[in-house]
ZAMARGU-4260 file (C-alpha; in steps of 0.2 Angstrom, whole numbers, plus 5000, padded with zeros to 4 digits):
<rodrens>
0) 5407/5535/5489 | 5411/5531/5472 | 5417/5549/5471 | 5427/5547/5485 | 5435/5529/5478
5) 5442/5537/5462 | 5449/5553/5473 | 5459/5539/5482 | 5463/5530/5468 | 5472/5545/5457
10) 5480/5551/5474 | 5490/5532/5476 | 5494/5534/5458 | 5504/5549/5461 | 5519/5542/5472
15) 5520/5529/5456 | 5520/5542/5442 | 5534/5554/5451 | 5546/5537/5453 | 5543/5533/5435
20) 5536/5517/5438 | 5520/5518/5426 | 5530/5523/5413 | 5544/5510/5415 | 5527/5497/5415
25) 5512/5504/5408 | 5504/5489/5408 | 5503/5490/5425 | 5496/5506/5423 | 5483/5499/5412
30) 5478/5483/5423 | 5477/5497/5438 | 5464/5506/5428 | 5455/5494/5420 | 5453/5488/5441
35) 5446/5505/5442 | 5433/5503/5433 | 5427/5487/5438 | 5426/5494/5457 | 5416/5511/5451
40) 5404/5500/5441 | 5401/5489/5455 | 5400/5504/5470 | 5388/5515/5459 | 5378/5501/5456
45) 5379/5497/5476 | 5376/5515/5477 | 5362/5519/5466 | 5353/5502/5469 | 5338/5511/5477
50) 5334/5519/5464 | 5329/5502/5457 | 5318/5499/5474 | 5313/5519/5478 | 5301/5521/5460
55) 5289/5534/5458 | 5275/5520/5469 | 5286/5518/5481 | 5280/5526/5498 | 5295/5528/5510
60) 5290/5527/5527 | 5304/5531/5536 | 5325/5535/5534 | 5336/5537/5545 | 5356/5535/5549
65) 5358/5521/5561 | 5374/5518/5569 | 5380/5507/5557 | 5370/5509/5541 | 5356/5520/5534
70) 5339/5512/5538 | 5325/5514/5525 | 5307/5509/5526 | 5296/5507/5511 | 5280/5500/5504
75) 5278/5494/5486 | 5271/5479/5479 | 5277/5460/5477 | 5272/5444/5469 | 5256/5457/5468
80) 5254/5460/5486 | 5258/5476/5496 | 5272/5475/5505 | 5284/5483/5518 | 5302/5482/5516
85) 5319/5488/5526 | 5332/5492/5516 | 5350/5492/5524 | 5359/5505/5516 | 5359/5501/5498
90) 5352/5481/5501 | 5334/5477/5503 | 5338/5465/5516 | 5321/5461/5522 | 5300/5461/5519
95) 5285/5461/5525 | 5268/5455/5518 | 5254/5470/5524 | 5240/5459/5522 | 5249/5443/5528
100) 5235/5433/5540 | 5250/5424/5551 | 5269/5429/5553 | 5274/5413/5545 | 5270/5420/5529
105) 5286/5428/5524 | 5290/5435/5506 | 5309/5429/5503 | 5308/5412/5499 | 5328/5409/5507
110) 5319/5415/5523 | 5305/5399/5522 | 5320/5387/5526 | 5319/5391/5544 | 5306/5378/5542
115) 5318/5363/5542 | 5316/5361/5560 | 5299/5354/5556 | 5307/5339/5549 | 5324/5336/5557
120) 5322/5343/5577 | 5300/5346/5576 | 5304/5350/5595 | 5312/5365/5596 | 5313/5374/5613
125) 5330/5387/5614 | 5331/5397/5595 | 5345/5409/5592 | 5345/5418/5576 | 5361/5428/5569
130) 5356/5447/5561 | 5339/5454/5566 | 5334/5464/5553 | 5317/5465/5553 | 5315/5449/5563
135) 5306/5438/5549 | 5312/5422/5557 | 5309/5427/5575 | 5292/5431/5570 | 5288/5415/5562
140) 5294/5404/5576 | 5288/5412/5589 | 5271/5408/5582 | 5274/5392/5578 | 5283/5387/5594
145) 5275/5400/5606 | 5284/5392/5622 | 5301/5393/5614 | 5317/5404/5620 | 5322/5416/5603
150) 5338/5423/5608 | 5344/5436/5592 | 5360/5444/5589 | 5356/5461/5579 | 5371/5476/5583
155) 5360/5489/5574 | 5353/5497/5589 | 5338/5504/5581 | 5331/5487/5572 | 5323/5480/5586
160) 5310/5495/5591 | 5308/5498/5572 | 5302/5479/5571 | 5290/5481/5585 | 5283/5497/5577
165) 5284/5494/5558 | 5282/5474/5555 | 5274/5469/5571 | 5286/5462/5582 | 5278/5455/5597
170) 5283/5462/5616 | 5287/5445/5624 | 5298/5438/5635 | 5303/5425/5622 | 5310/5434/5611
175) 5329/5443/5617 | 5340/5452/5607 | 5357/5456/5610 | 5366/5468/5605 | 5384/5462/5601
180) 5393/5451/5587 | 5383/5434/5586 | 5401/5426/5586 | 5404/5434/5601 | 5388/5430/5609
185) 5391/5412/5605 | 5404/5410/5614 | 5399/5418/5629 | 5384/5408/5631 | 5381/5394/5641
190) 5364/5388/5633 | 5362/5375/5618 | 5352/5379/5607 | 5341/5365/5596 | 5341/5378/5580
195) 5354/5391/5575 | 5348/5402/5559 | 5362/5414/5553 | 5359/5428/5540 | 5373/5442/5544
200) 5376/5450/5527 | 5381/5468/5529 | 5377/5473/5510 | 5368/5459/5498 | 5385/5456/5492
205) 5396/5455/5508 | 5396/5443/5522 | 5410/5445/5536 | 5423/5432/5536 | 5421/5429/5556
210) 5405/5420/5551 | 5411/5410/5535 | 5425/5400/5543 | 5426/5380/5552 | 5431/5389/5570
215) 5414/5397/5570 | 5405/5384/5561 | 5414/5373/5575 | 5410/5385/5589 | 5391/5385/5582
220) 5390/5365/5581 | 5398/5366/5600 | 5384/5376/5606 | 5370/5365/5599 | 5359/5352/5608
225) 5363/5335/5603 | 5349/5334/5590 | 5352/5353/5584 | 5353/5360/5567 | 5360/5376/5560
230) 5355/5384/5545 | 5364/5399/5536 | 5357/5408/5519 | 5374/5410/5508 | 5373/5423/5493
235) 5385/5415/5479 | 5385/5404/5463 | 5388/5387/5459 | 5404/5392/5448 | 5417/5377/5448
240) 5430/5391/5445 | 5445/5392/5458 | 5440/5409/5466 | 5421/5398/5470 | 5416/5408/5489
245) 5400/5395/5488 | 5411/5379/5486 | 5424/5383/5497 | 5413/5386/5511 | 5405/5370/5506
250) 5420/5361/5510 | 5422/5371/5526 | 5404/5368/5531 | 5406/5348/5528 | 5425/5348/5539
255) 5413/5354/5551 | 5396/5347/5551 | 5399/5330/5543 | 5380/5328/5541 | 5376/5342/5528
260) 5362/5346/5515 | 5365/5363/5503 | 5348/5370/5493 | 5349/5383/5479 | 5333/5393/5483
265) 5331/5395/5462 | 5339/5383/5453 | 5354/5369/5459 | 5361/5369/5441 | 5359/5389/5438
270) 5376/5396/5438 | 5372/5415/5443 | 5369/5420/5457 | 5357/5414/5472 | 5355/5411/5489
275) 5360/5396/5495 | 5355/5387/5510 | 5370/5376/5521 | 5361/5364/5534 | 5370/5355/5547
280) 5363/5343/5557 | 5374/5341/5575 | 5366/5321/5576 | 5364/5307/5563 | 5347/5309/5559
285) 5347/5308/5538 | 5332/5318/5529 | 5322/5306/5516 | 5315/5316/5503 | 5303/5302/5497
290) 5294/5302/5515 | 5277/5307/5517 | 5282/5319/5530 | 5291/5328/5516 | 5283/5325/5499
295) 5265/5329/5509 | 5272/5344/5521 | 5259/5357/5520 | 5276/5370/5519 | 5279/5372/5500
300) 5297/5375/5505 | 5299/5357/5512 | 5288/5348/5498 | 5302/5357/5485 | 5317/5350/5493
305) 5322/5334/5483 | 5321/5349/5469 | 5332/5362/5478 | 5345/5350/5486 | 5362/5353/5477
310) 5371/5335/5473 | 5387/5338/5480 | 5396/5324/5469 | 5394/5335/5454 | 5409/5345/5463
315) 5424/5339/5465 | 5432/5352/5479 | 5450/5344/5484 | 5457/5363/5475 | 5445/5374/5485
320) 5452/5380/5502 | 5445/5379/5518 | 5442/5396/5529 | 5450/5398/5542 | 5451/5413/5554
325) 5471/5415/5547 | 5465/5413/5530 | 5446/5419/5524 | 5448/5428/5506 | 5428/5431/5507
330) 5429/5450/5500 | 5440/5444/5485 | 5429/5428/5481 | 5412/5438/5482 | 5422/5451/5470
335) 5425/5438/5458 | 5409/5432/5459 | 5403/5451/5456 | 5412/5451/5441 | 5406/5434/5435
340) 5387/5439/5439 | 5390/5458/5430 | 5381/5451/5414 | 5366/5441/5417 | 5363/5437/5400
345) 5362/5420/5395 | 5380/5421/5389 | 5394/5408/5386 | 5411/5410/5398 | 5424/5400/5394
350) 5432/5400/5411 | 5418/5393/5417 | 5423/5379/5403 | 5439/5378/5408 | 5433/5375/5425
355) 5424/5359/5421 | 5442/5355/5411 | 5449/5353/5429 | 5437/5346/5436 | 5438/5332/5427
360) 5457/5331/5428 | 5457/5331/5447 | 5448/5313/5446 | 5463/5309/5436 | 5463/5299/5422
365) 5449/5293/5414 | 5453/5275/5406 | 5439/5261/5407 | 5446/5255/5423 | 5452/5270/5432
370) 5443/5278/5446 | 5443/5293/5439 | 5432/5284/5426 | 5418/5280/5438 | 5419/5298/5443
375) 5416/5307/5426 | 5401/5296/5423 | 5393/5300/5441 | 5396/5318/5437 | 5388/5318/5421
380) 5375/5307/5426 | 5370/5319/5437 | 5373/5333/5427 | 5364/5327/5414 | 5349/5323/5423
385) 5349/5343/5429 | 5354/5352/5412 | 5341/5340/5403 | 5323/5333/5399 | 5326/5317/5401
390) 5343/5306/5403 | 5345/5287/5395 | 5359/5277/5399 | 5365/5264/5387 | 5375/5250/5396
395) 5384/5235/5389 | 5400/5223/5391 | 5414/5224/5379 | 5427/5208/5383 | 5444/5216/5376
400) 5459/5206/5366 | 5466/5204/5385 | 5452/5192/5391 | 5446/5206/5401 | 5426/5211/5402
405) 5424/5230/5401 | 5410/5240/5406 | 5406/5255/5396 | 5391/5269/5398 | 5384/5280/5384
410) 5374/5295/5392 | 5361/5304/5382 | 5356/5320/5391 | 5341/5324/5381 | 5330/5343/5376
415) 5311/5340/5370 | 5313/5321/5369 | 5296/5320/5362 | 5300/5329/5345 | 5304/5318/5330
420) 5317/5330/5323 | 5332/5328/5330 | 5350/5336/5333 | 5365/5327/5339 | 5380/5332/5348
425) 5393/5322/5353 | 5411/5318/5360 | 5419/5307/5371 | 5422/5308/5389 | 5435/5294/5391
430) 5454/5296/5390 | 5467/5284/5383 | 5479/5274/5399 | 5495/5279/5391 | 5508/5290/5382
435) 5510/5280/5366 | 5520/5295/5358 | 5529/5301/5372 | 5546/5291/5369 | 5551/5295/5385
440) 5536/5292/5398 | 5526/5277/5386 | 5521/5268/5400 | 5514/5286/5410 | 5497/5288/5411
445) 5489/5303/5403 | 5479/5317/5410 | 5469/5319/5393 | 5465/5337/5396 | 5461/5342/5378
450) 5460/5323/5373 | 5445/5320/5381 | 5439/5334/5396 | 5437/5346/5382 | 5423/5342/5373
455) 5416/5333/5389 | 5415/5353/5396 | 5409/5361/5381 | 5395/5350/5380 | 5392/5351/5397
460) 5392/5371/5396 | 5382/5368/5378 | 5366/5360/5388 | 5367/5373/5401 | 5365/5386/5389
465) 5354/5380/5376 | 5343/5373/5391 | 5341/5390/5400 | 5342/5400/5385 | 5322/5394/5377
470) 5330/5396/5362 | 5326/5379/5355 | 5307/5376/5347 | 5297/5362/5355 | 5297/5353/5339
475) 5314/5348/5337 | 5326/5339/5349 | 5343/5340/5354 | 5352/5325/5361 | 5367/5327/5369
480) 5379/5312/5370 | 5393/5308/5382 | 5402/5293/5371 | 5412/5280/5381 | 5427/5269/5374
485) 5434/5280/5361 | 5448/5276/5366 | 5445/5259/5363 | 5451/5246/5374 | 5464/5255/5387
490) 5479/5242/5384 | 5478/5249/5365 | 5473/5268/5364 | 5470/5278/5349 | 5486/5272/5343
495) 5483/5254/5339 | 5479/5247/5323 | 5466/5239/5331 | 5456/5254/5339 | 5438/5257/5337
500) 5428/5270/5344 | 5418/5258/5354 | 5404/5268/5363 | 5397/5276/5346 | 5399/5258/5338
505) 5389/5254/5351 | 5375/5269/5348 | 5376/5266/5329 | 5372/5249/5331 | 5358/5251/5342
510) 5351/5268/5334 | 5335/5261/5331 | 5330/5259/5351 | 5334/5276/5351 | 5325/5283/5335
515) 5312/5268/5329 | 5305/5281/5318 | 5316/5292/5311 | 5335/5295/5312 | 5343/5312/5317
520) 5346/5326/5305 | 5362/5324/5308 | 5378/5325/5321 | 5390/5336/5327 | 5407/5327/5335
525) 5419/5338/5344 | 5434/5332/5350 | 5451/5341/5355 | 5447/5359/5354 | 5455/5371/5369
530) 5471/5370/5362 | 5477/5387/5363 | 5482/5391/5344 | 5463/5382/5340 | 5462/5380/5323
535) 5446/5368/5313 | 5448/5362/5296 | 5435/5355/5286 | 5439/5336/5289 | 5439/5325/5274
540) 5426/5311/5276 | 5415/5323/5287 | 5413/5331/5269 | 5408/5315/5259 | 5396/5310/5270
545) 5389/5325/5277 | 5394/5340/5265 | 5378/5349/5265 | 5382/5350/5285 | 5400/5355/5286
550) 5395/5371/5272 | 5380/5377/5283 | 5390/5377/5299 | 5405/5385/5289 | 5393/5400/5287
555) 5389/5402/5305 | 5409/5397/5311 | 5416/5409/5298 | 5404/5427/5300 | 5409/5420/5322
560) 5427/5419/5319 | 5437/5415/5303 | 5453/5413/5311 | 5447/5397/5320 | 5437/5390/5307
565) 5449/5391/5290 | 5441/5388/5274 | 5453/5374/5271 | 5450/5355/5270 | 5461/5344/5282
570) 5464/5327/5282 | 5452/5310/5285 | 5451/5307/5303 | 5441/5293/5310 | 5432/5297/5327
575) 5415/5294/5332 | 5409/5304/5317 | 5412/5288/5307 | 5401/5275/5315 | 5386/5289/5315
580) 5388/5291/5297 | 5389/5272/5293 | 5372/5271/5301 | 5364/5282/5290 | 5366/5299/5301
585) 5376/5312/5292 | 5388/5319/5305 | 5404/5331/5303 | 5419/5329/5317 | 5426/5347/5322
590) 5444/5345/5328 | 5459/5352/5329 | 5471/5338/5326 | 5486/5346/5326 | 5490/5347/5342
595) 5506/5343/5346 | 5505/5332/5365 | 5491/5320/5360 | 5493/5304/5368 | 5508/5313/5380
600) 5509/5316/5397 | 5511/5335/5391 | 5491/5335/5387 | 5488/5345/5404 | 5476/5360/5409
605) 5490/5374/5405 | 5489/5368/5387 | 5469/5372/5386 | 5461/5391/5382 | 5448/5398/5388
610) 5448/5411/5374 | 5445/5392/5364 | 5432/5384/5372 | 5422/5399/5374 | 5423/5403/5354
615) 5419/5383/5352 | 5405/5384/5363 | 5398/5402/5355 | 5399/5393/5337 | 5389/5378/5341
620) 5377/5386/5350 | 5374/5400/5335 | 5372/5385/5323 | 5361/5373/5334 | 5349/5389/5337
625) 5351/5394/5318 | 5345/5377/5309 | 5333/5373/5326 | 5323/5389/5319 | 5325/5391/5303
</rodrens>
């Protein structure tokens, strides 16, 4: 097939070459190759990926063309026990454990979900589950629930007697399967059914759209007993970028099942790919993860869940579409997130930055009494607590020149809180109210992409990284910390002759709740840094109280990207650097201060670079793992 695909390819470039139009635009010509590429990459890995399965241990137990896929039966090992698995053309799509005592013991952890039933609808009588395969799920429930209906939808003809004859499928009149589209079955049945378990991907990578959007999800909810759940495994990542498959059919599956719980099966803060688990719940009933019947459930999976549920308000999904049967983009959204998952290295995208950019700017702005303010602490509250050890909170009342009280929040996400040796890194998360130098529009508010959502995103993207990366000795900590107020009091703004960087005023003057022993190291500030001609200079009081600082990470910035960081020494600037450095920690800003819409209307996303925050977030991470392990 790959062969094939590039055969096609060169033959639909022809037409274009003989009308001359690569050679009027050749750098369409070079986006059309480099599009090549990206496909062959991907189909030869989908094609050669049972070479990665089909090892010289492996014993193959039967192949065979099926009507719609190659079938292949093997036997290796897993998790150290022999097993037996189907592979579906190029996907290992389903397993069996040889020496399993009971049919409940199944090998892929997405599968155990089934098991919510136990504690939502315990009573199950009619089951229908959506792709066969080698009828795991069936299995299980029909020897936990012997006296229950299993209706399966499995169009792969062959399946069903190669279930009964390879991974012990009972004969029983319980268990039916059709053969035909579980859509199409759906609606063409007159039963309601107390759980619905869908798993219909054709390849590991690619799930028909018919199965993804609200009308089926709708039709599914329809065809459910009053107290019924349904339960889907989604393949995907968490990504916040637009093209996001996963949180677009999150929005779709809440438009649908207003009572809805999502679990990542590995991690709910990983941003690679995993299967994800979508439960809908047709009734009110509301899981309490603190109940005995969950903390004590003698089902791993269920104990787990308060770890594996996926706080939806760390998303913010008014840009992601809804599917619909008229508009269900699921081939081009599981290619982007192909192309994001290609590298699974512990690497640092700055899209992905970006992304969190927006994000923020969808809650709009960010001043100490906007909504939007509320929102960015909640996210990164919640962030925080995932990405980190341990989270403190530092609250307190600040009454402003207006008469007015304001409440601000510091939020220290915290790596190896034990370790007396610390590392801080800083920036604030707050945006001034209005656009003091935008003669114009001085009374508009302000989006503060760069002011303010910047740094907030490479910090956020920071913690990630360095948390998953183990690159950090157990001796010494890093304390990451979310500043509020830097803006000072939102009638003044960064502007005023009265402005003060209120929330590391606040930390500076409390460091010794923090650190009653010993002090950081030192700090690192960033502030203002996706503008898209990023430039750092050595700012000027960052050198007098921190000099030894500034020239270390000028070694690391400069052998990563001289262009960025220029060996020159820039003005005095006073940001949250300066109260850290009164207290007696030596900290250095890194900022890019010429930037020409600060405190305008004009400091939008389209300003912000990638190319910016991802070199930003590279440099801080090489530095903070350099002087962590030196």
């Amino acid at each position: 097939m790959g062969g094939v695909s590039i055969i096609l390819f060169v033959l639909g470039l022809i037409p274009l070459l003989v009308l001359g139009f690569l050679q009027k635009k050749p750098t369409h010509f070079l986006m059309l190759l480099i599009v090549l590429v990206v496909v062959s990459f991907f189909q030869f890995g989908l094609e050669h990926q049972d070479a990665f399965f089909l090892h010289n241990n492996t014993k193959v137990v039967y192949q065979k063309d099926g009507v719609y896929e190659k079938i292949t039966l093997y036997e290796d090992t897993y998790k150290d026990r022999p097993v037996r698995f189907l592979m579906q053309d190029k996907s290992s799509s389903a397993a069996m454990f040889l020496d399993a005592i009971n049919p409940a013991d199944l090998v892929y952890n997405y599968t155990k979900y089934y098991a919510l039933y136990k504690i939502v609808n315990p009573d199950i009588k009619n089951v229908f589950v959506i792709g066969g395969g080698a009828y795991s799920i069936p299995k299980a429930i029909h020897y936990e629930k012997p006296d229950a209906f299993i209706d399966v939808a499995e169009i792969e003809p062959q399946l069903p007697e190669l279930a009964r004859q390879y991974f012990t499928l009972p004969e029983t009149a319980q268990i039916n399967t059709y053969q035909e589209d579980g859509r199409q079955f759906l609606r063409s049945s007159d039963k309601k059914y107390d759980l619905i378990f869908s798993d219909v991907y054709n390849t590991i990578y690619s799930i028909p759209f018919q199965f993804t959007t609200k009308e089926f999800l709708e039709l599914a909810k329809d065809k459910m007993s009053d107290s019924g759940i349904f339960v889907a495994n989604i393949i995907g990542d968490l990504s916040r970028q637009d093209d996001s498959f996963v949180l677009s059919e999150m929005k779709t599956f809440q438009e649908a099942f207003g009572n809805s719980y999502f679990f990542a099966v590995s991690d709910p803060y990983l941003a690679k790919g995993q299967n994800i688990i979508f439960l809908g719940i047709k009734g009110d009933k509301k899981i309490n993860f603190d109940d005995p019947i969950v903390k004590n459930n003698t089902e791993d999976i269920i104990r787990k869940l308060k770890n594996n549920i996926i706080d939806v308000n760390r998303f913010e999904l008014s840009s992601y579409p809804v599917l619909e049967d008229n508009f269900a983009p699921v081939e081009y959204m599981m290619g982007q997130f192909l192309e994001r998952n290609s590298n699974q290295n512990n690497t640092i995208d700055g899209k992905e930055i970006l992304s969190v950019v927006a994000q923020q700017l969808r809650y709009g702005p960010r001043y100490l009494t906007a909504p939007g303010h509320k929102a960015t602490q909640d996210f990164l509250i919640s962030e925080a607590g995932g990405l980190s050890d341990e989270v403190k909170i530092q609250k307190w009342n600040k009454i402003g020149s207006d008469g007015n009280i304001y409440e601000l929040k510091n939020i220290i996400a915290r790596i190896n809180p034990t370790a007396s040796l610390r590392i801080l890194i800083g920036t604030h998360y707050d945006s001034t109210k209005r656009a003091s130098r935008d003669k114009n529009n001085s009374n508009q508010l302000v989006s503060g992409a760069n002011n303010s959502a910047s740094g907030t995103a490479v910090l956020i993207e920071l913690l990630r990284n360095l948390k998953n990366s183990n690159a950090i000795r157990s001796d010494i900590g890093l304390d990451f910390v979310f500043f509020d107020g830097e803006e000072g009091i939102e009638m003044q703004g960064g502007d005023s002759l009265h402005w003060s960087p209120l929330g590391s005023t606040y930390f500076a003057d409390h460091v010794k709740e923090l650190y009653p022993n010993k002090k950081p190291e030192e700090g690192i500030i960033i502030d203002m840094v996706c503008n898209k001609d990023l430039q750092i200079l050595k700012e000027s009081s960052s050198l007098e109280s921190a000099k030894n600082q500034v020239e270390d990470f000028w070694k690391v910035a400069q052998k990563i990207n001289p262009a960025v960081f220029l060996n020159k020494i820039g003005p005095a600037i006073q940001d949250d650097q300066t109260p850290l450095n009164k207290a007696g920690i030596p900290s250095f800003l890194l900022i890019d201060f010429n930037y020409p819409y600060l405190y305008t209307t004009q400091d939008t996303l389209d300003k912000c670079s990638s190319k910016s925050l991802e070199i930003i977030a590279n440099v801080l991470k090489n530095y903070i793992i350099n002087i962590t392990n030196e």
